[in-house]
N, C-alpha and C positions, 0 to 999 in steps of 0.2 A: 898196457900199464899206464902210459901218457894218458890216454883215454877215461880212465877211472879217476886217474887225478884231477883232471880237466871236468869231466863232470862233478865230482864232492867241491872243488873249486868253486864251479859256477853255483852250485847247490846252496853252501856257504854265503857264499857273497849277496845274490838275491835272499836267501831267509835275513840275515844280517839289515841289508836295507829295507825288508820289509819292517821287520822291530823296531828298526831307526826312525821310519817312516809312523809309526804307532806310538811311539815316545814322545816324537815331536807333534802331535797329533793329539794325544793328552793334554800335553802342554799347553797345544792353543786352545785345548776346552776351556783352559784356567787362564788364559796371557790375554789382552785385547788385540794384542797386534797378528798375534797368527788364527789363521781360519783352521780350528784346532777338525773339523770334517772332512779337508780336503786330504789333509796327511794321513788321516784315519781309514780312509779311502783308496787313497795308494799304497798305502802299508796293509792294506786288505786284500787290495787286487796280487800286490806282488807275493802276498804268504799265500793266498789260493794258487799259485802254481803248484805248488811242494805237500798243500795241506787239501786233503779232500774233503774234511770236515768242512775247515773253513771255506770251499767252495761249494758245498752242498748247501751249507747255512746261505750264504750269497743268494743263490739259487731259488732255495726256498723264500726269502724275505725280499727280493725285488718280482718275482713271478707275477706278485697282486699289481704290478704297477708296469703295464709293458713297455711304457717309454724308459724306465729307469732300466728293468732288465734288458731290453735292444744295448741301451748304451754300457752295461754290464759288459756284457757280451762283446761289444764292439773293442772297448776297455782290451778284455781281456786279452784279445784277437792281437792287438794292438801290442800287450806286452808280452805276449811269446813270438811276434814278428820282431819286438826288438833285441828282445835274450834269447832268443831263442825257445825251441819245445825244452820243456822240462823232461829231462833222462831218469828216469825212476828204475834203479836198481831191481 
């Protein structure tokens, strides 16, 4: 029971900062002061845990560029060593 809470918990919380991450990310398309790609990009990385589409999309549009997909890739490595794997019901 802890278990399933703990996981929709964790579930939550990284979708939540992914959207955070993509608001403020917009934003900087439009503000000078923020580099509105870099949040667009971590609110990208952290919704491809949860969302397959959006990591398929990833996937397919860095492929053509293999220094960006390595660092995709290494990204992503990066943020399931820090959340951990994502638990998909």
């Amino acid at each position: 029971m802890k278990s399933k809470i703990k996981k929709k918990l964790k579930r939550v919380f990284i979708v939540t900062l992914g959207v955070l991450f993509i608001i403020v990310g917009l934003l900087g398309l439009v503000l000078p002061l923020l580099q509105g790609w870099f949040f667009l990009a971590i609110g990208g990385l952290l919704l491809s845990m949860y969302s397959p589409g959006i990591r398929t999309w990833m996937d397919r549009h860095t492929i053509k560029y293999p220094k960006l997909h390595a660092f995709v890739q290494r990204a992503h490595t990066w943020t399931e060593r820090v959340f951990g794997a994502p638990e998909v019901d």
